[in-house]
N, CA, C and O of each residue as an XYZ file, in Angstrom:
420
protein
N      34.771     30.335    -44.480
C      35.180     31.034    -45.688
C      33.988     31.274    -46.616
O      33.680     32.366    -47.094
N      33.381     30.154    -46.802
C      31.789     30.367    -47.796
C      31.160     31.597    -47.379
O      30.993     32.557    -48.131
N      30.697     31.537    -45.749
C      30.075     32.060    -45.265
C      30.844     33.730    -44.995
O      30.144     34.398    -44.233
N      31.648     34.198    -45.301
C      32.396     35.275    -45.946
C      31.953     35.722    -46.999
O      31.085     36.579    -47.165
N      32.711     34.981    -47.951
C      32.402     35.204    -49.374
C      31.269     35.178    -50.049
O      31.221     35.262    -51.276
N      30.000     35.029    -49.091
C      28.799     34.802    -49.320
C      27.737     36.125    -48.938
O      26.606     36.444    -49.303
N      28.783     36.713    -47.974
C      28.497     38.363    -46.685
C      28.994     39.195    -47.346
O      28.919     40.354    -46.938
N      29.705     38.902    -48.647
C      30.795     40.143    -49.020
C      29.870     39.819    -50.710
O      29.603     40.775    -51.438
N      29.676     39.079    -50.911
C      28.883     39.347    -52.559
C      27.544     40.514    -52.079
O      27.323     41.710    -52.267
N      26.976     39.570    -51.490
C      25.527     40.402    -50.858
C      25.719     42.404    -50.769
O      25.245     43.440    -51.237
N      26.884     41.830    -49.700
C      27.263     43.355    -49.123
C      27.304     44.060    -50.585
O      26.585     45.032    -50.818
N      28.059     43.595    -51.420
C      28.432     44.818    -52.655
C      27.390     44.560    -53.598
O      27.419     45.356    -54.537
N      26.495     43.722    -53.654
C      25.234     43.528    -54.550
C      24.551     44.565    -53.678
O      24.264     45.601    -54.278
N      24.154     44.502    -52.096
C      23.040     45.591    -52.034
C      23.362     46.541    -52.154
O      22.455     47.327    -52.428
N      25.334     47.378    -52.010
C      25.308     48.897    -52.770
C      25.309     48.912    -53.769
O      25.799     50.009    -54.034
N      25.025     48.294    -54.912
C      25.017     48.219    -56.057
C      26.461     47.954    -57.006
O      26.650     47.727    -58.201
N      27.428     48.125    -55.718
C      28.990     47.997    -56.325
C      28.916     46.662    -57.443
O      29.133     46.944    -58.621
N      28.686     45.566    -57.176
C      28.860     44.231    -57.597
C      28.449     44.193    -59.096
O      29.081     43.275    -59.619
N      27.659     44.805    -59.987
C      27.206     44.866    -61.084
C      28.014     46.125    -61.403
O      27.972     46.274    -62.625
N      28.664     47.003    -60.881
C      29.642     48.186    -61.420
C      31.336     47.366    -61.652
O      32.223     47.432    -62.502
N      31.205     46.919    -60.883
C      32.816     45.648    -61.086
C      32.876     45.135    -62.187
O      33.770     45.343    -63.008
N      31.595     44.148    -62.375
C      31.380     42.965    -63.079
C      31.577     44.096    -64.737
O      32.252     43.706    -65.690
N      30.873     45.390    -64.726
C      31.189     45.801    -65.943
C      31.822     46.590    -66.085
O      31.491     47.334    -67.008
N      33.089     46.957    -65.325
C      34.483     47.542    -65.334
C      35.268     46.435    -65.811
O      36.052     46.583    -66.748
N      35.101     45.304    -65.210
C      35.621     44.314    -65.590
C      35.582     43.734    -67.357
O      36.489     43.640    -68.184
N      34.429     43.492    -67.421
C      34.540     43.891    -69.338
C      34.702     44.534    -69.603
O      35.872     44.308    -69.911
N      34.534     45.530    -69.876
C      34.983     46.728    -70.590
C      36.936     46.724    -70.366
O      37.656     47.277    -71.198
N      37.351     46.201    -69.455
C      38.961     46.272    -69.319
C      39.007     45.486    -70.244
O      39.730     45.833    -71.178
N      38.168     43.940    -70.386
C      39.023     42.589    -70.715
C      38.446     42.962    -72.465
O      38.878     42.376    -73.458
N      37.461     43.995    -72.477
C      37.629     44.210    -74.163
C      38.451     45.100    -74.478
O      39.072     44.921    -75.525
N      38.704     46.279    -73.715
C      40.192     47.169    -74.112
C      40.904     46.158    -74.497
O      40.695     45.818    -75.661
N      42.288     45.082    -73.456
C      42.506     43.849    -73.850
C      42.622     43.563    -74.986
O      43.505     43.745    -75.824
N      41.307     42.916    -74.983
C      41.254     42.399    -76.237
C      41.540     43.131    -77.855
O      42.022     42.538    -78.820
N      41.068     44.648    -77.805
C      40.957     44.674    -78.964
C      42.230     45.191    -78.956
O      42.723     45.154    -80.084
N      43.190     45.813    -77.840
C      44.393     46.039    -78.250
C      45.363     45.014    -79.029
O      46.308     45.360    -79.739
N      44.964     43.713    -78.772
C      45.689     42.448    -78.744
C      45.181     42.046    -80.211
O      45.878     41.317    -80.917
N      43.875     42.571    -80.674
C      43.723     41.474    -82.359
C      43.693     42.577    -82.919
O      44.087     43.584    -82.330
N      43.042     42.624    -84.639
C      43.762     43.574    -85.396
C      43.241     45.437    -85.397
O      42.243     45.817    -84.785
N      43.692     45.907    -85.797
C      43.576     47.374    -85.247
C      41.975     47.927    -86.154
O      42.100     48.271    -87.330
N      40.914     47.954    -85.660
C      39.810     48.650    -85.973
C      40.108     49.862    -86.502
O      40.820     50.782    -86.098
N      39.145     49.640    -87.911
C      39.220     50.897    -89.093
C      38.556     52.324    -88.039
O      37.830     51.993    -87.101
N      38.754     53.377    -88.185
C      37.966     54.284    -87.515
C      36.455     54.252    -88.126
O      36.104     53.977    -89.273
N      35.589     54.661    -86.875
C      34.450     54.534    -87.287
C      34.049     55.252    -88.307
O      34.680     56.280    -88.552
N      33.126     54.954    -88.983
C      32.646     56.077    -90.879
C      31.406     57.110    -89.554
O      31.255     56.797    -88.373
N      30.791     58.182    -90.200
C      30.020     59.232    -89.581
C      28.849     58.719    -89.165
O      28.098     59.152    -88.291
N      28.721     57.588    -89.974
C      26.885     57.298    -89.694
C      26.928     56.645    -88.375
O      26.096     56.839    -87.489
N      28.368     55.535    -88.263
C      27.978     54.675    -86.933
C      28.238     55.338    -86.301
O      27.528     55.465    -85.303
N      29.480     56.235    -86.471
C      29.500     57.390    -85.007
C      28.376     57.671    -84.707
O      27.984     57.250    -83.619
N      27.465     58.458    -85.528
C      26.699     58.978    -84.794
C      25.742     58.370    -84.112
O      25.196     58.764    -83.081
N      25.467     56.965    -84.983
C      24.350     56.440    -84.346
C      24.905     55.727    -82.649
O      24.153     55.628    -81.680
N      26.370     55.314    -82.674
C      26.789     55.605    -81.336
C      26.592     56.131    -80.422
O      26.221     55.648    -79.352
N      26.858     57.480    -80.741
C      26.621     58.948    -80.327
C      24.593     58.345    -79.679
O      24.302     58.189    -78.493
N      23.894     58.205    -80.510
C      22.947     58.044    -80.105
C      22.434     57.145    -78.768
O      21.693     57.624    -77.910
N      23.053     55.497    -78.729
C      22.941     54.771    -78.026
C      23.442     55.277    -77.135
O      22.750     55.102    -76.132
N      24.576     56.010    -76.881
C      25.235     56.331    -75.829
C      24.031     57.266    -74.617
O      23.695     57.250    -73.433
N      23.754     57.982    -75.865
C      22.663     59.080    -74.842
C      21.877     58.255    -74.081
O      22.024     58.225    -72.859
N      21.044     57.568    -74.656
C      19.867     56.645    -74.355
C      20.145     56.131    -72.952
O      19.481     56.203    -71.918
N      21.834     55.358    -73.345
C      22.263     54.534    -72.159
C      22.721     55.545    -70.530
O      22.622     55.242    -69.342
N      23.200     56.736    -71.195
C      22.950     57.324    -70.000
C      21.630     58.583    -69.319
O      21.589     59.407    -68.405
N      20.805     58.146    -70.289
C      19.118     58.742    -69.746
C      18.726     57.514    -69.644
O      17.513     57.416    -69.456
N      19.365     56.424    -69.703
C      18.437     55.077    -68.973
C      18.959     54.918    -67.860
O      18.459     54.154    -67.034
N      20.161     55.669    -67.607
C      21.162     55.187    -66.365
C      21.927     53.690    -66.111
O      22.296     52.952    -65.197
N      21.893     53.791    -67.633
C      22.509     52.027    -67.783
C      24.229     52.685    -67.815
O      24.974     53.013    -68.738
N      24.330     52.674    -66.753
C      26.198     53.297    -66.544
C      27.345     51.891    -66.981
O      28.413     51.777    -67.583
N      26.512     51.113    -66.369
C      27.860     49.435    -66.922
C      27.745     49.335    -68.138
O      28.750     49.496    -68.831
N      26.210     48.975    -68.872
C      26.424     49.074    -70.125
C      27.102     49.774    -70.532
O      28.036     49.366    -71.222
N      26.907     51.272    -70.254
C      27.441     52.344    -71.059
C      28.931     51.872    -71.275
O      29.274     51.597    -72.425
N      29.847     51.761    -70.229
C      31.147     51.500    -69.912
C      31.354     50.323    -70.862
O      32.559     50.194    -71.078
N      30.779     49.619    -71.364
C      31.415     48.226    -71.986
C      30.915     48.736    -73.095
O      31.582     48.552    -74.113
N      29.768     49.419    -73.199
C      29.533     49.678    -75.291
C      30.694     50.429    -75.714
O      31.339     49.991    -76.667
N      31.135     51.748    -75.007
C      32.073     52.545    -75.912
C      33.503     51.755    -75.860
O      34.286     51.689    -76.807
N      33.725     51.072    -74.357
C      35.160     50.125    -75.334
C      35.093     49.731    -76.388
O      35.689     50.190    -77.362
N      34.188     48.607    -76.363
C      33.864     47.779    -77.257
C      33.713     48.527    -78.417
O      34.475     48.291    -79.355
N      32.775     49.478    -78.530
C      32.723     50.131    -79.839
C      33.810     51.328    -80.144
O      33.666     52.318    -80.860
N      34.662     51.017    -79.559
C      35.907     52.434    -79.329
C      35.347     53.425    -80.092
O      35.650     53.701    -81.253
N      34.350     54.058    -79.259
C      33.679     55.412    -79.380
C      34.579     55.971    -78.805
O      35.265     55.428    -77.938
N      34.729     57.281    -79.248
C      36.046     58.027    -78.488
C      35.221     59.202    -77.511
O      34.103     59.718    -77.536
N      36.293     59.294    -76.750
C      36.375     59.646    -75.295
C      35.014     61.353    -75.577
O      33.915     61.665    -75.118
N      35.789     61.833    -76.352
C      35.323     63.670    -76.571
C      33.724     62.767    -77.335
O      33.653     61.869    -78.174
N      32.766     63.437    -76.658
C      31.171     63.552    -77.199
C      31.231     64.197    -78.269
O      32.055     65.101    -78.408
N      30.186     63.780    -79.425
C      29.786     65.239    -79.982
C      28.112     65.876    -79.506
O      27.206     65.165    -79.073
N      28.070     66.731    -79.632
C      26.691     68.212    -78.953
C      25.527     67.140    -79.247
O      25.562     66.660    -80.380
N      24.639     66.755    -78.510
C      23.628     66.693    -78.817
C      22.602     66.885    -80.009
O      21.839     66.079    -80.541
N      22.951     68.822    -80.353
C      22.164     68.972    -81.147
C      22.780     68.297    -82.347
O      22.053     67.504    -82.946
N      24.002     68.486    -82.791
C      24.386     68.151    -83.779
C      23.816     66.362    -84.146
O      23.211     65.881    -85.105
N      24.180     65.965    -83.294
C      24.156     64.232    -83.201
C      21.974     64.370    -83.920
O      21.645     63.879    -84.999
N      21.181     64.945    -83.186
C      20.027     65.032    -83.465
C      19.789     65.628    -84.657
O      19.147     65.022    -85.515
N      20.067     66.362    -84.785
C      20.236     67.020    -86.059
C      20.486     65.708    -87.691
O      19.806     65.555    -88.705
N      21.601     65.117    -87.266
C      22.300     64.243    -88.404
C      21.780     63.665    -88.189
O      20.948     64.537    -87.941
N      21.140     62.562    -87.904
C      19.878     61.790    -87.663
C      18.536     62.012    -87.778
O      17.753     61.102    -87.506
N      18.067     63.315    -88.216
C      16.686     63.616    -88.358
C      15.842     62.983    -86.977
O      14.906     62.184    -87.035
N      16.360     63.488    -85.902
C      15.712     63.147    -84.672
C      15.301     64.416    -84.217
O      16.151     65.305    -84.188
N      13.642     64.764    -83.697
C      13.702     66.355    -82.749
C      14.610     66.435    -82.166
O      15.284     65.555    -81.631
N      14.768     67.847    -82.215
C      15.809     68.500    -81.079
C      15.717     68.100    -80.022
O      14.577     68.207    -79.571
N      16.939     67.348    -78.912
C      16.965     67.446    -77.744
C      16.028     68.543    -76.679
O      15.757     69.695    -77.016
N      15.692     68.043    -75.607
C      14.772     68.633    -74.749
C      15.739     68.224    -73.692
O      16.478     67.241    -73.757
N      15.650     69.190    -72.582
C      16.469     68.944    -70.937
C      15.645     67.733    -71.234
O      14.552     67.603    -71.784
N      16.808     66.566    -70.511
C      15.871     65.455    -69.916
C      16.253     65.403    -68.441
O      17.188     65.780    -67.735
N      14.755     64.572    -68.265
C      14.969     64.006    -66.557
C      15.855     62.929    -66.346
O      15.744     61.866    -66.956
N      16.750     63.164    -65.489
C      17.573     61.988    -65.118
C      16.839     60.554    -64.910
O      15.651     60.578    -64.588
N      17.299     59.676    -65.031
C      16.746     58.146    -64.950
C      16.497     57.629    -63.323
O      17.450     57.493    -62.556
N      15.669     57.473    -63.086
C      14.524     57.384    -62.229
C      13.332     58.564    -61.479
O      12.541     58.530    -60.536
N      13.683     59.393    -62.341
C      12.596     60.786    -61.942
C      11.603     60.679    -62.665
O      11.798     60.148    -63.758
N      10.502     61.036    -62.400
C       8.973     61.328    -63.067
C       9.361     62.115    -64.333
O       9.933     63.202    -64.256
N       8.986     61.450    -65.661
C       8.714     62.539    -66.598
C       7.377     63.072    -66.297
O       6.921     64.004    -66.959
């Protein structure tokens, strides 16, 4: 049985599944949670956006689990807002195409 359960972590650690679980898995047990304690004020514009910001980052870093457990957790809602706008309200340069996360800039 060890020696199973030992062939089957590996197996889904080397497709990378095993760290996509582990943070499906939080991100459920904070849905959960925050359905269960008291009901979060909607976010004010600034943290949205600065949300809005981390979010990008996390998916031009290709941090996809993170990503999945910050917006529960931060019940960022589902609909994005534009890039430019988000850059814009932040006094950040304008967005540029980026390279996906592990390509040569």
């Amino acid at each position: 049985y060890d020696e199973l359960k030992s062939a089957l972590r590996e197996t889904l650690h080397t497709k990378g599944v095993l760290s996509e679980m582990r943070a499906r898995m939080h991100a459920e047990v904070f849905g959960v949670l925050d359905t269960q304690d008291e009901v979060r004020p909607p976010l004010c514009g600034e943290n949205l956006l600065i949300n809005e910001a981390i979010r990008e980052y996390f998916e031009f870093a290709g941090y996809r689990h993170a990503l999945a457990v910050f917006v529960a957790e931060a019940s960022q809602p589902k609909e994005r807002l534009p890039r430019e706008f988000v850059s814009q309200q932040l006094g950040l340069d304008p967005p540029t195409p980026h390279v996906g996360a592990g390509e040569q800039h």
